[in-house]
PDB file of N, CA, C and O in Angstrom:
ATOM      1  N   UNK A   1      -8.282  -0.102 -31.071  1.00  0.00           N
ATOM      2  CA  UNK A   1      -8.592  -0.270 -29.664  1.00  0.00           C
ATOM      3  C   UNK A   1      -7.325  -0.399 -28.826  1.00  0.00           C
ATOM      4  O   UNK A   1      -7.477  -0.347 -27.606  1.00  0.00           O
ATOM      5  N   UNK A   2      -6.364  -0.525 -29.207  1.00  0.00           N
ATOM      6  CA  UNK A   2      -5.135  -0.791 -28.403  1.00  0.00           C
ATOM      7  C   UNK A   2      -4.595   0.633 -27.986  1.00  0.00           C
ATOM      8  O   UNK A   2      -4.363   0.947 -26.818  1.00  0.00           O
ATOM      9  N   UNK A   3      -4.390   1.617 -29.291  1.00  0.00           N
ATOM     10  CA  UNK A   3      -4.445   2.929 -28.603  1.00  0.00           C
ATOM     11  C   UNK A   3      -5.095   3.487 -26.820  1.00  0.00           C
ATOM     12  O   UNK A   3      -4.658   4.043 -25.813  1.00  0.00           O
ATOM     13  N   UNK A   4      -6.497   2.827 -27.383  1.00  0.00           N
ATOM     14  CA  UNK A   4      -7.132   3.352 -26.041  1.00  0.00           C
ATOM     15  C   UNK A   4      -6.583   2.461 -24.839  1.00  0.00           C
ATOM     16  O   UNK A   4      -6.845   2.977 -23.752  1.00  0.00           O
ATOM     17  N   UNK A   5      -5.853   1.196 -24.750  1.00  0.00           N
ATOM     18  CA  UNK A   5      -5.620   0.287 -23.711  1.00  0.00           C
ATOM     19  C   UNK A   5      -4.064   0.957 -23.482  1.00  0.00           C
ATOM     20  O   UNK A   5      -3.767   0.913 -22.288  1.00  0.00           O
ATOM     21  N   UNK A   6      -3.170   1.469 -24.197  1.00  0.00           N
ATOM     22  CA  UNK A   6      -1.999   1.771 -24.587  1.00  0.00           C
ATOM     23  C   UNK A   6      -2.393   3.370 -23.431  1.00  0.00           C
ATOM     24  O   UNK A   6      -1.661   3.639 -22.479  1.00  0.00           O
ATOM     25  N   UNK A   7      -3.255   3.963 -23.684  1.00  0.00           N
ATOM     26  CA  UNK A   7      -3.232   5.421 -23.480  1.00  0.00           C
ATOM     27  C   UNK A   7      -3.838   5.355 -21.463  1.00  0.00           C
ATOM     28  O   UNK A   7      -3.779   6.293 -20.668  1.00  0.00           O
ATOM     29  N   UNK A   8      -4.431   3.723 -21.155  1.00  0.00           N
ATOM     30  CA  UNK A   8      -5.155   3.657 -20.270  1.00  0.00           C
ATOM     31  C   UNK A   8      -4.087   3.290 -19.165  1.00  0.00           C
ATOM     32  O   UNK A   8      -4.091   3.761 -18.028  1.00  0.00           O
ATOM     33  N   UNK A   9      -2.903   2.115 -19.805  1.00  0.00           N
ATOM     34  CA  UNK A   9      -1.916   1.863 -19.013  1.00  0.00           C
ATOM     35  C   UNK A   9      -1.176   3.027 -18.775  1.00  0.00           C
ATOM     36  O   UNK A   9      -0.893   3.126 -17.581  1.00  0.00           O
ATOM     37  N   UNK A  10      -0.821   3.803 -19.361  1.00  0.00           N
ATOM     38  CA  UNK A  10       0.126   4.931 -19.364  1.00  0.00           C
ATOM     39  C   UNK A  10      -0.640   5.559 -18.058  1.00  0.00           C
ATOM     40  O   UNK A  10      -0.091   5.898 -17.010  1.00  0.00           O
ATOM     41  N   UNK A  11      -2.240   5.644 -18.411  1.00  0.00           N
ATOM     42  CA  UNK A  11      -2.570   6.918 -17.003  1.00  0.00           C
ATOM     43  C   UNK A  11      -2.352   6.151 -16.008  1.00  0.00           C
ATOM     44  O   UNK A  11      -1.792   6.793 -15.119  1.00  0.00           O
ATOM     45  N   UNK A  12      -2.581   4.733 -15.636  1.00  0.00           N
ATOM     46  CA  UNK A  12      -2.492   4.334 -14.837  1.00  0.00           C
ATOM     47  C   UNK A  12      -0.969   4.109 -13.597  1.00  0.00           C
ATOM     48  O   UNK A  12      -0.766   4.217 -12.388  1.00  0.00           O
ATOM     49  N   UNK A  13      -0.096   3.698 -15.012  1.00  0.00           N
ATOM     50  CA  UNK A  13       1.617   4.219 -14.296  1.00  0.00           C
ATOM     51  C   UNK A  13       1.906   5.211 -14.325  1.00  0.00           C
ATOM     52  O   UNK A  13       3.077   5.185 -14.703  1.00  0.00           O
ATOM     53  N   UNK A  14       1.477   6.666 -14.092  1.00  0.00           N
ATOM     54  CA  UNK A  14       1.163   7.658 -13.765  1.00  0.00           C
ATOM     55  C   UNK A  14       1.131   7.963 -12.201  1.00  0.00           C
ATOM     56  O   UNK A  14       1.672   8.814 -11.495  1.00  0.00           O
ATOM     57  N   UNK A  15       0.396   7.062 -12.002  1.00  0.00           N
ATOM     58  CA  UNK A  15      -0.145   6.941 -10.306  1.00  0.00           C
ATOM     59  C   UNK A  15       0.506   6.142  -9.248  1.00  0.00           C
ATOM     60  O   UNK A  15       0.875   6.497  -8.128  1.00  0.00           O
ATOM     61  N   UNK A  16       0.606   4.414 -10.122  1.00  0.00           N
ATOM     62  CA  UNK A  16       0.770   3.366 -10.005  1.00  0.00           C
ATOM     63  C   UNK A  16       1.697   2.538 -10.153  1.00  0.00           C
ATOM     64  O   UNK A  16       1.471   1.418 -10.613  1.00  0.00           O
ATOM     65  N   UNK A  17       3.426   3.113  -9.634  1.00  0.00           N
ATOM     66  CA  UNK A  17       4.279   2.849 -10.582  1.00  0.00           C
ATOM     67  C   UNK A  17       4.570   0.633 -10.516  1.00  0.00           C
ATOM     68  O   UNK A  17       4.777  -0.267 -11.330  1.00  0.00           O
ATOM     69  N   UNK A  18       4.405   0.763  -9.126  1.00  0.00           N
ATOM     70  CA  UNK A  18       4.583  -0.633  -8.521  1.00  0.00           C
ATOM     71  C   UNK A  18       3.288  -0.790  -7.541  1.00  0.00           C
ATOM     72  O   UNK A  18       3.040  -0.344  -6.420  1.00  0.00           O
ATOM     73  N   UNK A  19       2.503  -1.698  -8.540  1.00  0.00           N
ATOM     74  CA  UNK A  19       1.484  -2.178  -8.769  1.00  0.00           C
ATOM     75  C   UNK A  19       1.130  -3.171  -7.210  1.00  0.00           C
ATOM     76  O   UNK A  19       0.008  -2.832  -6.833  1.00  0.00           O
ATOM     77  N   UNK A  20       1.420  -3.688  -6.747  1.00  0.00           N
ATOM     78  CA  UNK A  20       2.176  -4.721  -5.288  1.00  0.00           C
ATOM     79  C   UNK A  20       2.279  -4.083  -4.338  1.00  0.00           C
ATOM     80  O   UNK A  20       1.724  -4.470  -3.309  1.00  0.00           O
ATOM     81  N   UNK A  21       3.111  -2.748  -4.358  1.00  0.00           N
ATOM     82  CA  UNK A  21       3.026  -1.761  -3.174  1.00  0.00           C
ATOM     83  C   UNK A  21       1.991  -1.220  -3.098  1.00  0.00           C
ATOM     84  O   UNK A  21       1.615  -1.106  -1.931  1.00  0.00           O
ATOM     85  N   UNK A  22       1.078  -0.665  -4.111  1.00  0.00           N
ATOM     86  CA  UNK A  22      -0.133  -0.162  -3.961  1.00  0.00           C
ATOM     87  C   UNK A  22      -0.991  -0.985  -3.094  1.00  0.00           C
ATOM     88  O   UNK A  22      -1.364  -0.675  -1.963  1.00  0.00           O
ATOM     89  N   UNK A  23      -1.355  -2.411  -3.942  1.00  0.00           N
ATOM     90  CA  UNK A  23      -2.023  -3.215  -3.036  1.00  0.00           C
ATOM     91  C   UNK A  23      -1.981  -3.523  -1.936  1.00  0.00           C
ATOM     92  O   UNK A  23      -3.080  -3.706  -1.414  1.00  0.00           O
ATOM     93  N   UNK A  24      -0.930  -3.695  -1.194  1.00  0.00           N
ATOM     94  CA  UNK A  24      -0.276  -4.301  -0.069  1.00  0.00           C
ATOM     95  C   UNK A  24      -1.073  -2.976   1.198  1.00  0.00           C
ATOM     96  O   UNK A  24      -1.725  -3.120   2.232  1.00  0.00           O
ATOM     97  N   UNK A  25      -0.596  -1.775   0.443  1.00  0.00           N
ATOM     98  CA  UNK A  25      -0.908  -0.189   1.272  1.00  0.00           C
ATOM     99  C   UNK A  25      -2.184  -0.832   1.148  1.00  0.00           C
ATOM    100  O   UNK A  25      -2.279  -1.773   1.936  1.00  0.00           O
ATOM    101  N   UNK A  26      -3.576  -0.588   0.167  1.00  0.00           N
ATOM    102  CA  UNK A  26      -4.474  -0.797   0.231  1.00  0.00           C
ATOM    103  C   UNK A  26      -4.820  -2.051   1.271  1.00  0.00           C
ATOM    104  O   UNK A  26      -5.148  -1.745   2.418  1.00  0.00           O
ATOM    105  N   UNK A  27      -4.775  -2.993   1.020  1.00  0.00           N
ATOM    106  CA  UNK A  27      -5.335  -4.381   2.168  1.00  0.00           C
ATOM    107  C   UNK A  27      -4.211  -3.785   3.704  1.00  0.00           C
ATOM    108  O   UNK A  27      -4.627  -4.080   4.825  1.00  0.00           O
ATOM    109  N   UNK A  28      -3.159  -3.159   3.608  1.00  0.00           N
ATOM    110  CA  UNK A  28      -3.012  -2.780   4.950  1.00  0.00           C
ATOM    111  C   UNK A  28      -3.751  -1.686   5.879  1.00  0.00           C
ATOM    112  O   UNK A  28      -3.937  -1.705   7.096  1.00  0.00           O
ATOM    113  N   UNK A  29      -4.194  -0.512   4.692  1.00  0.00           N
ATOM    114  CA  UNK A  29      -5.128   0.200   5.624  1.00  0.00           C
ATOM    115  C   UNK A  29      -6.827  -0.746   5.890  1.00  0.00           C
ATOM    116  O   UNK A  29      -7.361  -0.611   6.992  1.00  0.00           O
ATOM    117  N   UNK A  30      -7.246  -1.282   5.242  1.00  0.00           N
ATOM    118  CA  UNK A  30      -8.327  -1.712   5.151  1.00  0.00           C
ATOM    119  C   UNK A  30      -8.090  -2.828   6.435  1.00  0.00           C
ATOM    120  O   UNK A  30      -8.401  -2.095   7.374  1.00  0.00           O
ATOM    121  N   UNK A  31      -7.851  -3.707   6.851  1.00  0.00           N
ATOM    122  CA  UNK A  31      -7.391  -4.631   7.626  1.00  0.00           C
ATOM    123  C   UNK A  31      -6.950  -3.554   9.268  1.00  0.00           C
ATOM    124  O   UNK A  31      -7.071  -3.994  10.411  1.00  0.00           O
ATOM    125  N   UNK A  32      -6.631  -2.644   9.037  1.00  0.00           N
ATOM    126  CA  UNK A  32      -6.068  -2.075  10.078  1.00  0.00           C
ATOM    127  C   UNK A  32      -7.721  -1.284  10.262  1.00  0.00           C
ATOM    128  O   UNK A  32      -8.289  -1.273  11.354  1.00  0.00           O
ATOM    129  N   UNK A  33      -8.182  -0.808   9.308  1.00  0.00           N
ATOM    130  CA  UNK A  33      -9.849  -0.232   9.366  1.00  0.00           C
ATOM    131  C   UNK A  33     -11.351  -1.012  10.205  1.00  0.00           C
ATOM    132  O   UNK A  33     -12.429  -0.710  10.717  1.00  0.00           O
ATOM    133  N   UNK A  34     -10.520  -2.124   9.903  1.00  0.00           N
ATOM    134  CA  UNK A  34     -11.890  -3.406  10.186  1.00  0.00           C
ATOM    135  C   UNK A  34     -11.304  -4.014  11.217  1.00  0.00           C
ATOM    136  O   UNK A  34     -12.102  -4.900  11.522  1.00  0.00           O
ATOM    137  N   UNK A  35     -10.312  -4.076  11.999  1.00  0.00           N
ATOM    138  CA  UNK A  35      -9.907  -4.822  12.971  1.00  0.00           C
ATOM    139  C   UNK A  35      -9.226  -3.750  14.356  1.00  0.00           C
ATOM    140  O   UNK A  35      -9.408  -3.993  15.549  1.00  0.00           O
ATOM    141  N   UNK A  36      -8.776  -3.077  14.045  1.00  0.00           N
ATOM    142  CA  UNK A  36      -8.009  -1.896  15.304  1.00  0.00           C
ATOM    143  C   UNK A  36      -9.544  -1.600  16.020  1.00  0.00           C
ATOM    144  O   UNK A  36      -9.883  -2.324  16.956  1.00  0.00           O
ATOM    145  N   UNK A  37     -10.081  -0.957  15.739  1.00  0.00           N
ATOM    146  CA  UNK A  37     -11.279  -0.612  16.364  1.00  0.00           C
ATOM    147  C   UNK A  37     -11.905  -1.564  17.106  1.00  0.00           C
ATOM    148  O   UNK A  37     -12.407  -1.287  18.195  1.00  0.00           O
ATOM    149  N   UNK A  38     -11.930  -2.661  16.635  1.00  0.00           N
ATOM    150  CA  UNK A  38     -12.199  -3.539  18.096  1.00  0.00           C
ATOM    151  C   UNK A  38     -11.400  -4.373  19.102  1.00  0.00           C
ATOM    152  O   UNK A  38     -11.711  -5.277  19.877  1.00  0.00           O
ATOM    153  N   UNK A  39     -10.265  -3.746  18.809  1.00  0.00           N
ATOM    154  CA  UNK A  39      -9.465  -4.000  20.132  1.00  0.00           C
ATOM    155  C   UNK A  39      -9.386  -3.639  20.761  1.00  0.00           C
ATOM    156  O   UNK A  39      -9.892  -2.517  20.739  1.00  0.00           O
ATOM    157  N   UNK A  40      -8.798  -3.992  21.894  1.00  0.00           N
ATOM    158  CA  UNK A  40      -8.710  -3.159  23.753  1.00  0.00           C
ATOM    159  C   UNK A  40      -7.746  -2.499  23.415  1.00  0.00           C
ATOM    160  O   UNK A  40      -6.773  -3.001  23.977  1.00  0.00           O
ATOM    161  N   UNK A  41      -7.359  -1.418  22.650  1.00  0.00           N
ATOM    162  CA  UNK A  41      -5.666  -0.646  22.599  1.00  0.00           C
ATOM    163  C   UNK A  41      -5.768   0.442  23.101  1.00  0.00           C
ATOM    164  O   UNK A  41      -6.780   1.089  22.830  1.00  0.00           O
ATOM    165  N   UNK A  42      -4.642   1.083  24.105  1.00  0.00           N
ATOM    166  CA  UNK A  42      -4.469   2.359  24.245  1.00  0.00           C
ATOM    167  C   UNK A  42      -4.662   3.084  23.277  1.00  0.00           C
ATOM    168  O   UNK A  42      -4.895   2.417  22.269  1.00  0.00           O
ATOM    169  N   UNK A  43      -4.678   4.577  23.053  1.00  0.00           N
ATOM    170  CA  UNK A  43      -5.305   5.797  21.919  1.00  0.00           C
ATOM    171  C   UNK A  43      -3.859   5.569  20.996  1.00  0.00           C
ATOM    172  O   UNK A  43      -4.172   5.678  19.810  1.00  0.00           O
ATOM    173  N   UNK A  44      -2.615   5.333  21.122  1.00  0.00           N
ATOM    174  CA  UNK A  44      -1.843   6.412  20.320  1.00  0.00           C
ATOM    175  C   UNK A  44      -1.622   4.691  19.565  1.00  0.00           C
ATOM    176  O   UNK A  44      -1.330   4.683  18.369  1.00  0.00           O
ATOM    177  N   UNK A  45      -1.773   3.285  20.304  1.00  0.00           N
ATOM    178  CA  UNK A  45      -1.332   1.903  19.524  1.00  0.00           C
ATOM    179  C   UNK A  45      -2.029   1.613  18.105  1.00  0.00           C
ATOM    180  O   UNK A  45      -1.443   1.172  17.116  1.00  0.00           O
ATOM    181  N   UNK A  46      -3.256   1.911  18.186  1.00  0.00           N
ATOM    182  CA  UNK A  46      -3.395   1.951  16.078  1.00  0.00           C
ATOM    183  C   UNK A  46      -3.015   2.509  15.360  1.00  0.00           C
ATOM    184  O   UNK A  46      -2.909   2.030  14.231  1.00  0.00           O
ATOM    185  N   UNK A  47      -2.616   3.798  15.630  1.00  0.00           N
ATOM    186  CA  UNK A  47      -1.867   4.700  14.988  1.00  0.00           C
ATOM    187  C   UNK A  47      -0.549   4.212  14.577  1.00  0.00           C
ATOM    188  O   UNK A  47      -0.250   4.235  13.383  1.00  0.00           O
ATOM    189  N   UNK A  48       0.393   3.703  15.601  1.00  0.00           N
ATOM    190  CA  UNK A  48       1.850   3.335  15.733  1.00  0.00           C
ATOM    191  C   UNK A  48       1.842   1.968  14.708  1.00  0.00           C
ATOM    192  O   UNK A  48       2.651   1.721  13.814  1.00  0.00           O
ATOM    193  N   UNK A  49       0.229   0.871  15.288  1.00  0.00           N
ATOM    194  CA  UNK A  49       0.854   0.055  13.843  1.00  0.00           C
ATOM    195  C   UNK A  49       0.253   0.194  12.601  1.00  0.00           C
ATOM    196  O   UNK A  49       0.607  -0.614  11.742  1.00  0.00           O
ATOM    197  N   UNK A  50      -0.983   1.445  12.160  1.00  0.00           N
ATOM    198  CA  UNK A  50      -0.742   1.444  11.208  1.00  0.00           C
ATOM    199  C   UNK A  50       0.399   2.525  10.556  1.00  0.00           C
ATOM    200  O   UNK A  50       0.174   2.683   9.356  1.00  0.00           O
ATOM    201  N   UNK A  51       1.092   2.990  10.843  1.00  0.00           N
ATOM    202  CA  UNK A  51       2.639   3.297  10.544  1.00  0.00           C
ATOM    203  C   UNK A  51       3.773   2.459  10.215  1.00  0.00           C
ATOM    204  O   UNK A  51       4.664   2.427   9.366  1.00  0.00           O
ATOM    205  N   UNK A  52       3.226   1.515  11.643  1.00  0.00           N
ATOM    206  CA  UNK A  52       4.613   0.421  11.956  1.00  0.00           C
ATOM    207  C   UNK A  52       4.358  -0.428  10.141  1.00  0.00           C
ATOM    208  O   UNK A  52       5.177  -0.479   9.224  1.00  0.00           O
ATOM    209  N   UNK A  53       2.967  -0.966  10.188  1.00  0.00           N
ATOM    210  CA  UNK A  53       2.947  -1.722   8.793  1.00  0.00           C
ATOM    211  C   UNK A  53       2.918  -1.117   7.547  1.00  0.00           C
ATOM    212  O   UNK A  53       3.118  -1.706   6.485  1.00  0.00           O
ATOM    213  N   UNK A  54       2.680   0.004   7.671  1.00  0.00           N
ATOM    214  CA  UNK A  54       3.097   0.555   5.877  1.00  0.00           C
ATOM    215  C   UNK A  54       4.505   1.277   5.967  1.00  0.00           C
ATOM    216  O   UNK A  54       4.707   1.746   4.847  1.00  0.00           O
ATOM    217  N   UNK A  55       5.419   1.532   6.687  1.00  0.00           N
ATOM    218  CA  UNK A  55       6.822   1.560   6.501  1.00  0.00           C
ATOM    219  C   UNK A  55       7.246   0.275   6.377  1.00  0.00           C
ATOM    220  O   UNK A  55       7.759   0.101   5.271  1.00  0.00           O
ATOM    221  N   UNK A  56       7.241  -0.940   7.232  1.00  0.00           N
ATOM    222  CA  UNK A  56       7.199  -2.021   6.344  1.00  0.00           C
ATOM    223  C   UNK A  56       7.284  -2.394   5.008  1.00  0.00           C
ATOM    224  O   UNK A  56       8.347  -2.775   4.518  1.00  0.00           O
ATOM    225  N   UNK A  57       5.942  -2.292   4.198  1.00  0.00           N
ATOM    226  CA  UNK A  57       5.699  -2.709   3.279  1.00  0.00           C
ATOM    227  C   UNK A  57       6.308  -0.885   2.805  1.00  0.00           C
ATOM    228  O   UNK A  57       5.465  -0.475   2.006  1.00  0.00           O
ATOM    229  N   UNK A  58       6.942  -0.239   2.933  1.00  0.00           N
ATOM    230  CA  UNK A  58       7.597   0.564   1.847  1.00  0.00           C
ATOM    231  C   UNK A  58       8.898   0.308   2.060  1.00  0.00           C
ATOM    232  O   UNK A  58       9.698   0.534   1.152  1.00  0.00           O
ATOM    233  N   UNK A  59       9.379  -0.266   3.434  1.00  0.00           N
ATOM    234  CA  UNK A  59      11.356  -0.888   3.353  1.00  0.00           C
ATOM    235  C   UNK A  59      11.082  -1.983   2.398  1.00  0.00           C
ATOM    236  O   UNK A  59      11.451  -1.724   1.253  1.00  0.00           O
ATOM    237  N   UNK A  60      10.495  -3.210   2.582  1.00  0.00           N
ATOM    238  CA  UNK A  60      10.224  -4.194   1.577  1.00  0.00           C
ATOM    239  C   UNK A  60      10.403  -3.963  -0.044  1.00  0.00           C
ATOM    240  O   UNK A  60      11.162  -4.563  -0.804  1.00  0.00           O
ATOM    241  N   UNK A  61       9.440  -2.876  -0.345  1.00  0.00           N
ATOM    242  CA  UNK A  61       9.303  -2.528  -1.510  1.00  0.00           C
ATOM    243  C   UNK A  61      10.684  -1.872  -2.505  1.00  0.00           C
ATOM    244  O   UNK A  61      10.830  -1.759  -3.722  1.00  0.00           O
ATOM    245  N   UNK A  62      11.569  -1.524  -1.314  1.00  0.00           N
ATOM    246  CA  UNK A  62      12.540  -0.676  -1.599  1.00  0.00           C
ATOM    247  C   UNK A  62      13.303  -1.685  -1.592  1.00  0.00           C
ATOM    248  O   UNK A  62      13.757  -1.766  -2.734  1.00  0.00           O
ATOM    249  N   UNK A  63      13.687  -2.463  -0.991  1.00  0.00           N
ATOM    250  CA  UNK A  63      14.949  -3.677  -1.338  1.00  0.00           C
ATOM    251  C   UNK A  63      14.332  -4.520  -2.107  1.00  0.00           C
ATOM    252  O   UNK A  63      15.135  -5.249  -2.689  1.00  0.00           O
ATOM    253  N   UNK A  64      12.856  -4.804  -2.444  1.00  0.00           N
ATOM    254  CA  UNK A  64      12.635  -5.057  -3.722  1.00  0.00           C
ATOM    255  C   UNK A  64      13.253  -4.647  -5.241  1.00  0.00           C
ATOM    256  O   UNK A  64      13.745  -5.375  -6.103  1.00  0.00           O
ATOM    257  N   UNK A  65      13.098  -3.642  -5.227  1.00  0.00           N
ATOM    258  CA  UNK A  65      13.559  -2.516  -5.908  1.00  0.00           C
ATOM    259  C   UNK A  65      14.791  -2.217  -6.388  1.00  0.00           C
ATOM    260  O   UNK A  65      15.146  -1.928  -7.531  1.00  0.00           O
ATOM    261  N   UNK A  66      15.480  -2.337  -5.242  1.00  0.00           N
ATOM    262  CA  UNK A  66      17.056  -2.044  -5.534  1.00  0.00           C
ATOM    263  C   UNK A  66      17.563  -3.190  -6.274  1.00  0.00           C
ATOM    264  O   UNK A  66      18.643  -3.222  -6.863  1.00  0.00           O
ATOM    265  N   UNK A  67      16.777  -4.055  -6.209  1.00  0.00           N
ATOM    266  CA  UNK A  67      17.322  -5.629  -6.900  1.00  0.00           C
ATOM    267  C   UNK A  67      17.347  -5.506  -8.289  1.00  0.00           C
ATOM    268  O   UNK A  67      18.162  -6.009  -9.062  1.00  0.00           O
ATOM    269  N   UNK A  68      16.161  -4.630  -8.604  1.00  0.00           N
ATOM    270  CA  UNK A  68      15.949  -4.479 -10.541  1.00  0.00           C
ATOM    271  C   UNK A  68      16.985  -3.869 -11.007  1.00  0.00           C
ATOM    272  O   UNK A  68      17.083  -3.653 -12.215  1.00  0.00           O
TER     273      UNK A  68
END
């Protein structure tokens, strides 16, 4: 059975290399999904922060990174 857990992690860091950045992207679009829409914002301001917050969390990830 470890084969198959061995063969499952592999597909998964495949995709998934840093596990933290994924998440972070995930709960940032989702949060930006369930909350932008009911604000009073001009057309182009959800757009700008959901940009503004996942370059964020990919500079973060990257001086994370450079540390290893």
């Amino acid at each position: 059975m470890r084969w198959a857990a061995a063969i499952w992690a592999e597909a998964v860091g495949l995709f998934v290399d840093d596990g933290r950045l994924a998440v972070l992207v995930v709960l940032w679009i989702a949060a930006c999904a369930l909350v932008l829409p009911h604000l009073p914002l001009p057309a182009p301001a959800p757009a700008v922060l959901l940009f503004a917050g996942l370059a964020t969390i990919l500079v973060q990830s990257a001086v994370r990174g450079r540390g290893r």
